[in-house]
C-alpha positions in Angstrom: 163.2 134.8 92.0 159.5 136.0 92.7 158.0 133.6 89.7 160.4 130.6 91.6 158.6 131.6 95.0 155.5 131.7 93.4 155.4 128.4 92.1 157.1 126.8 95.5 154.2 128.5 97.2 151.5 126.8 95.1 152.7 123.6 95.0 152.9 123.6 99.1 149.4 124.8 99.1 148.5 122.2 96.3 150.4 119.3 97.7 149.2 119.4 101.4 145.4 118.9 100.1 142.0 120.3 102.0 142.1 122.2 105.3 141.3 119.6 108.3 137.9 120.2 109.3 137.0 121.6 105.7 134.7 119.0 105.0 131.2 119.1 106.1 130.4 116.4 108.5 127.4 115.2 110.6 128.1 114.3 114.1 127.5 110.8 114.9 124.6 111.8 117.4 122.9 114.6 114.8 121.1 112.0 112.9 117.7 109.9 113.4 116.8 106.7 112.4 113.6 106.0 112.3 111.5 103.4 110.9 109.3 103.8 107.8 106.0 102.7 109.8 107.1 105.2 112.8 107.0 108.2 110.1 103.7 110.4 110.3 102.7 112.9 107.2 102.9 112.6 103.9 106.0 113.3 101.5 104.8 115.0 98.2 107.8 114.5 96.2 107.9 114.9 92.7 108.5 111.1 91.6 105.6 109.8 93.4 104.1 107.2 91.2 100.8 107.0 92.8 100.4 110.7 92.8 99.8 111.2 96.6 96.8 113.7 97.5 97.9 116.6 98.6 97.2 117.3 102.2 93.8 117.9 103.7 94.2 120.3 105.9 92.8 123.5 104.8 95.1 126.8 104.7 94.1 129.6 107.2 92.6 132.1 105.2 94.0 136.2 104.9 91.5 138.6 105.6 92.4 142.3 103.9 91.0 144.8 105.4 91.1 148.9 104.3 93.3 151.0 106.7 90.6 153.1 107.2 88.2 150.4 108.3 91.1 149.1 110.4 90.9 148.4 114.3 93.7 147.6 117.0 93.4 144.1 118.7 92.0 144.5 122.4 96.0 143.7 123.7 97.0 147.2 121.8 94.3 149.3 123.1 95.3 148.0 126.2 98.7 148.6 125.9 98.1 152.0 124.1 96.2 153.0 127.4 99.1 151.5 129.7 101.4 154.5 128.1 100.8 158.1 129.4 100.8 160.8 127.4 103.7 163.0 126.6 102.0 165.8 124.6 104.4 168.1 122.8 107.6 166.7 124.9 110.0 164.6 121.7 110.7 160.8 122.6 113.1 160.5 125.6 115.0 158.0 123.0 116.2 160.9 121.4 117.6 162.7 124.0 121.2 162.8 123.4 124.1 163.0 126.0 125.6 166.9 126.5 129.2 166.6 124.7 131.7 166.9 127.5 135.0 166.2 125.7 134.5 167.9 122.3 137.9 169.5 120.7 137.7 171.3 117.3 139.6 169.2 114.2 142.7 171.0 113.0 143.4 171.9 109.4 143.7 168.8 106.9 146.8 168.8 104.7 148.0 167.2 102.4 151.6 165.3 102.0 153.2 163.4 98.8 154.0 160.4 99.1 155.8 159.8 96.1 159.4 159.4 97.5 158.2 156.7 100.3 157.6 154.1 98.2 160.9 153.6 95.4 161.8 150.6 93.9 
């Protein structure tokens, strides 16, 4: 009986086809035409023919610098100043709430469950 359900099952699942909505669809509004003399840049795909150069703007360089020759930006010192001081006194973020409603967990035991479950 369970191998005859099983089978019914599948073939209603197989026979009705995809989900509606399953596919992946563009709305009618989502796409842009535009016209090949409108488009601005270059493309530097791999079957170009003519071998387009590559694009002439240069990179923006990274600058490393050593941690100990490191300085804040003028905004962070300026922030940095903005904050007082709290000396010794820990971060008010981790203050934490007095518990009000606290009860202690009873014992944990254990139960078989063995005779629940028969066939």
């Amino acid at each position: 009986m369970r191998v005859f359900l099983a089978v019914v099952a599948t073939a209603l699942a197989a026979g009705c086809g995809p989900a509606p909505g399953s596919e992946a669809r563009v709305p009618a509004g989502a796409v842009r035409v535009v016209p090949a003399d409108q488009v601005k840049g270059t493309c530097h795909c791999d079957d170009d023919e003519d071998g387009a150069e590559e694009a002439t703007t240069p990179r923006p360089s990274t600058t490393y610098v050593k941690l100990h020759e490191w300085q804040p930006s003028p905004q962070v010192v300026e922030v940095e100043a903005s904050v007082p001081p709290r000396g010794e006194e820990p971060p008010q973020i981790t203050t934490f709430p007095a518990l009000t409603r606290h009860s202690p967990i009873g014992e944990t035991t254990v139960r078989p469950t063995r005779g629940r479950f028969r066939r």
